[in-house]
C-alpha positions in Angstrom: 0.0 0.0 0.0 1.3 3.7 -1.3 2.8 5.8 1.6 1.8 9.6 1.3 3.5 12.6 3.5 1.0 15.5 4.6 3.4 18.7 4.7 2.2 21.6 5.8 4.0 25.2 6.3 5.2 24.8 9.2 5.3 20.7 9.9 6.6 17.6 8.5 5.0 14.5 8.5 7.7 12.7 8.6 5.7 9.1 9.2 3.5 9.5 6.7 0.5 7.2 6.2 -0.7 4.3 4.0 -3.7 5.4 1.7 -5.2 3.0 -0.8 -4.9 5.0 -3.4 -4.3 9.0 -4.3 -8.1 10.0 -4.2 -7.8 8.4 -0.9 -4.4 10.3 0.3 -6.6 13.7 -1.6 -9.7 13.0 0.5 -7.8 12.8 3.8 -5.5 15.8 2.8 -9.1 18.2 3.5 -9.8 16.3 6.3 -6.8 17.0 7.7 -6.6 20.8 6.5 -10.0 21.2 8.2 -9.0 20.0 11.3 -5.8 21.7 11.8 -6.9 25.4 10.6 -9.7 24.7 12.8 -7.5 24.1 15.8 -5.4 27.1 14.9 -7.7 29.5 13.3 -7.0 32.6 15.6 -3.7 32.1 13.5 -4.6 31.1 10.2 -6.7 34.4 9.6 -3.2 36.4 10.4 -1.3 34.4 7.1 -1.8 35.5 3.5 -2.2 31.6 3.1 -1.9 27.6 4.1 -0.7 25.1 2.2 -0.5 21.1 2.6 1.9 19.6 0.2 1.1 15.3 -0.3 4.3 13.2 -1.3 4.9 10.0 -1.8 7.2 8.0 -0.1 9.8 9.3 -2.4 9.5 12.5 -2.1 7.9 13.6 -5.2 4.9 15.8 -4.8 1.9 14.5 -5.2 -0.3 17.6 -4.8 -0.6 21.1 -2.9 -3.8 22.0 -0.5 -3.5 25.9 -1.3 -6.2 27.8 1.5 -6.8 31.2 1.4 -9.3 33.2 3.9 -10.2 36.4 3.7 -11.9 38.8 6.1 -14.7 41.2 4.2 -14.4 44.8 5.6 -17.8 43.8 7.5 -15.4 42.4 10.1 -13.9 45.6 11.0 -10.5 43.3 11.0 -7.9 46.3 9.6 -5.6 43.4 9.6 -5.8 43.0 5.7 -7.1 45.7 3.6 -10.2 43.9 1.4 -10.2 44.1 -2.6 -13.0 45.9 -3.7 -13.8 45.9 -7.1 -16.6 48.6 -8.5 -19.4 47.8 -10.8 -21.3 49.6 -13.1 -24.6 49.7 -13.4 -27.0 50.9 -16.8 
């Protein structure tokens, strides 16, 4: 059974885990990314972004889990100034 690594930013997985297959390893790469910006989300809204990066037992990348959030100016935030793009109306 194929042995895929979930790297993220800032932590190796250096055990890794036996999937079936790659829409397996994919399936528990969002599982996982849930979970952990859950646990840290006072922190992930401070980043410009998160990323998991799947390899196989190689090395080789597999995949990247790119996760961007970003606070409307309705949160009052001042953090991260929000793109506003204008519309015109007829």
């Amino acid at each position: 059974m194929p042995k895929y690594h979930f790297n993220t930013d800032d932590r190796a997985d250096p055990g890794g885990a036996e999937m079936e297959s790659l829409a397996q390893a994919k399936c528990e790469a969002i599982r996982m990314a849930g979970q952990t910006i859950c646990q840290g989300a006072e922190g992930f809204w401070d980043r410009a972004e998160w990323k998991m990066t799947v390899t196989d037992a190689s090395g080789l990348i597999l995949f990247d889990l790119l996760i961007i959030g970003t606070e409307s100016a309705a949160c009052g935030s001042g953090s991260r100034t929000p793109a506003v793009t204008a519309r015109r109306t007829s």
